[in-house]
C-alpha positions in Angstrom: -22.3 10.4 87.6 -22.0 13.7 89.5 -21.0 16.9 87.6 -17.5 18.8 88.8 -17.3 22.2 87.8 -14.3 24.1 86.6 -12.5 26.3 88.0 -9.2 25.9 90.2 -8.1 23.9 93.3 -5.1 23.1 95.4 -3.5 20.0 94.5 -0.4 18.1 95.8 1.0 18.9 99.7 4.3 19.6 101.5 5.1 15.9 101.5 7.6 14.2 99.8 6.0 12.8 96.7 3.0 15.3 96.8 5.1 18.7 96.5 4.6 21.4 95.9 1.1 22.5 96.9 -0.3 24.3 94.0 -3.3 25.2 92.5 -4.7 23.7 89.3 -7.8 24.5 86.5 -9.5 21.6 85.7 -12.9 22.0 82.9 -15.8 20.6 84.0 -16.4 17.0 84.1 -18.2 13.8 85.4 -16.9 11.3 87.1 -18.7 8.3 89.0 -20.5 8.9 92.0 -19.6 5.0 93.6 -17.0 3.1 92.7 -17.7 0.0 90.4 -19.5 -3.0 91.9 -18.9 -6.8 91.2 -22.1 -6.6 89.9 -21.3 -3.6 87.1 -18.3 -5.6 86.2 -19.6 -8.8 85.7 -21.5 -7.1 83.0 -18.7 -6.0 81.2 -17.1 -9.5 81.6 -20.2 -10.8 80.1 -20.1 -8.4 77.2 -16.4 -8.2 76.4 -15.4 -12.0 77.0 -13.3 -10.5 79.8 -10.9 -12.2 82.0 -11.7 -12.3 85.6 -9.6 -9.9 87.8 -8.0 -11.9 90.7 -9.9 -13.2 93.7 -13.4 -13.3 91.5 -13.9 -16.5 93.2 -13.3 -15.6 97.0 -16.2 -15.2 98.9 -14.6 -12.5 101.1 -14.5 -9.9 98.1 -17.4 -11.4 95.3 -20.5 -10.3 96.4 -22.5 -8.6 93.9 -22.9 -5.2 95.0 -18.8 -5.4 96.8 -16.0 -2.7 95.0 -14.4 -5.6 92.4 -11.0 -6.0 93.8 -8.0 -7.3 91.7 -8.4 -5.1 89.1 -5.4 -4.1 86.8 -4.9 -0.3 85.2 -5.8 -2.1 82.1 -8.9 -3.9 83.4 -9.9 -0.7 84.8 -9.0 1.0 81.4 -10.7 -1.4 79.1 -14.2 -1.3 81.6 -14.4 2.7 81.4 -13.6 2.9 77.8 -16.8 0.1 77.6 -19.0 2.7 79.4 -18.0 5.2 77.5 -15.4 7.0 79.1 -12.0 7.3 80.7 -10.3 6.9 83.9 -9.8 10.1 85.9 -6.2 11.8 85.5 -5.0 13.1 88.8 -5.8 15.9 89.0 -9.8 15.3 88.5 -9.9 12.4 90.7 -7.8 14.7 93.5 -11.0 17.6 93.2 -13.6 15.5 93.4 -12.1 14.0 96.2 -10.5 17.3 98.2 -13.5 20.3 96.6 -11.7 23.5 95.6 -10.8 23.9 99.7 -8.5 21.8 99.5 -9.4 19.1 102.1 -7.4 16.6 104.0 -10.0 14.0 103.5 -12.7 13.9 101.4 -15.4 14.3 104.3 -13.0 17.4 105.7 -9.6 18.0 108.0 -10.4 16.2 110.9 -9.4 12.2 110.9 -12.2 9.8 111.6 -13.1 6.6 111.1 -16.1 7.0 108.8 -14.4 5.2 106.2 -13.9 1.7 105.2 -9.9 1.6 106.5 -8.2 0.5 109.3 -8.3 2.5 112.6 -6.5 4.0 114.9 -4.8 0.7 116.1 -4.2 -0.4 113.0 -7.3 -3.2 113.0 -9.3 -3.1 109.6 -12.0 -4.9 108.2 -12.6 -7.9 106.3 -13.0 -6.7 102.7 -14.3 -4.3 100.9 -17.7 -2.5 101.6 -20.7 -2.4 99.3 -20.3 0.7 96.9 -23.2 2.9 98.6 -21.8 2.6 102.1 -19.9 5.3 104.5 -22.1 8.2 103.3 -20.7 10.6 106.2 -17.6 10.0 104.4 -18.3 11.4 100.8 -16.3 14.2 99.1 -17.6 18.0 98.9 -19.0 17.0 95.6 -20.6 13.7 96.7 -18.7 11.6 95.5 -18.3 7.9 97.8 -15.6 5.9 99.3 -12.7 8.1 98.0 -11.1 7.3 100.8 -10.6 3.5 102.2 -12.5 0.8 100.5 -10.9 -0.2 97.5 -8.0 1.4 96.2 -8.8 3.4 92.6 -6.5 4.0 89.2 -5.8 7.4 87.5 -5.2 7.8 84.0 -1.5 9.4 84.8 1.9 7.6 84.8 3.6 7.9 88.3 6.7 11.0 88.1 7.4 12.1 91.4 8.7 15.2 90.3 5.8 15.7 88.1 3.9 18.6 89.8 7.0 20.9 89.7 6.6 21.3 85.8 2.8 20.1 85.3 0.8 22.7 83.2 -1.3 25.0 85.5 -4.5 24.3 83.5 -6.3 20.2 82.7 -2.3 18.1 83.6 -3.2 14.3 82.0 0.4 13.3 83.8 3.8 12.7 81.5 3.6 12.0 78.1 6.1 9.4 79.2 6.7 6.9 82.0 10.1 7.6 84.1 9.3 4.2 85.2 6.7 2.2 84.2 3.9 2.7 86.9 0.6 4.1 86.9 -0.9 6.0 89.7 -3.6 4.6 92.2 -5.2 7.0 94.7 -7.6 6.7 97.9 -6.2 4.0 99.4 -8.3 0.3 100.4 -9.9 -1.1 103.3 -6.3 -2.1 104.5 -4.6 1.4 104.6 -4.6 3.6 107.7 -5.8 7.6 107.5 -2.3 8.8 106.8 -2.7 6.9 103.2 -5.8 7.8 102.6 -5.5 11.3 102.8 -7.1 13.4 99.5 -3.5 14.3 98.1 -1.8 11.3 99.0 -0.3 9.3 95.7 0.5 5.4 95.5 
């Protein structure tokens, strides 16, 4: 896991479901440095009598070190909790993806296709990359494929209004759902640069 330190950022953008831009404390935390493998997961299958997520059995997306695809919030929920931990609200998966400059894309403000998504014409790839790929593309902190590859849950119910009351200091999202949807972040292997943009929310 890589170690994010406190302190402030800028969060959100002058978009429509990402406004306002302002800034946010967040403590210091850890959060993973790859994204979890078919491999990791198969462990906590294993250990947990756990269902298997959708398309464990396709040969495009099942290779052992691949990001496991098909995951549900809860899935990805109950497999953190196993290790130990949570899921990332929001606002700590947007830092470790953005830094406290505020990028555009984890790897900086420039678009480029150093990333597991589709490019500029709109071709992609065939699935997802192994975990440890696209190192060009990491976040200030190090962190891998936070943008393209496999899309990736936040703790956080979905409010699109949320940021214009969320508290300045640690937001964990509403207390309650205005509808009943949790937030994913990063975009997959199928998005284009627009969606996979360090701010953007799905």
């Amino acid at each position: 896991m890589i170690h994010i330190p406190e302190g402030y950022f800028p969060m959100g953008a002058d978009t429509p479901e990402e406004n306002p831009l302002h800034f946010i404390y967040t403590s210091a935390y850890f959060i993973d440095k790859y994204e979890v493998s078919n491999a990791q997961y198969k462990e906590f299958m294993t250990a947990k009598n756990h269902p298997a997520p959708k398309f464990w059995n396709d040969k495009r997306f099942n290779q052992p070190e691949q990001a496991v695809v098909g995951v549900s919030w809860h899935d990805a929920a109950a497999y953190a909790a196993w290790k130990g931990n949570r899921l990332p609200t929001e606002a700590e998966w947007e830092k470790a993806a953005r830094g406290k400059e505020g990028l555009t894309y984890p790897w900086g403000n420039k678009p480029d296709n150093i990333a597991n998504l589709a490019n500029i014409r709109g071709r992609h790839r065939n699935a997802p990359a192994v975990v440890d790929s696209f190192t060009a593309g990491a976040s200030p902190y190090g962190v891998l494929n936070m943008a393209g590859n496999v899309a990736e849950w936040c703790l956080d119910w979905f409010d699109r209004d949320y940021y214009n009351h969320s508290p300045e200091m640690n937001p964990e999202g509403p207390a309650k759902p205005v509808r009943a949807m949790k937030v994913l972040r990063g975009g997959s292997w199928l998005d284009n640069l627009d969606n996979v943009k360090t701010f953007r929310r799905l």
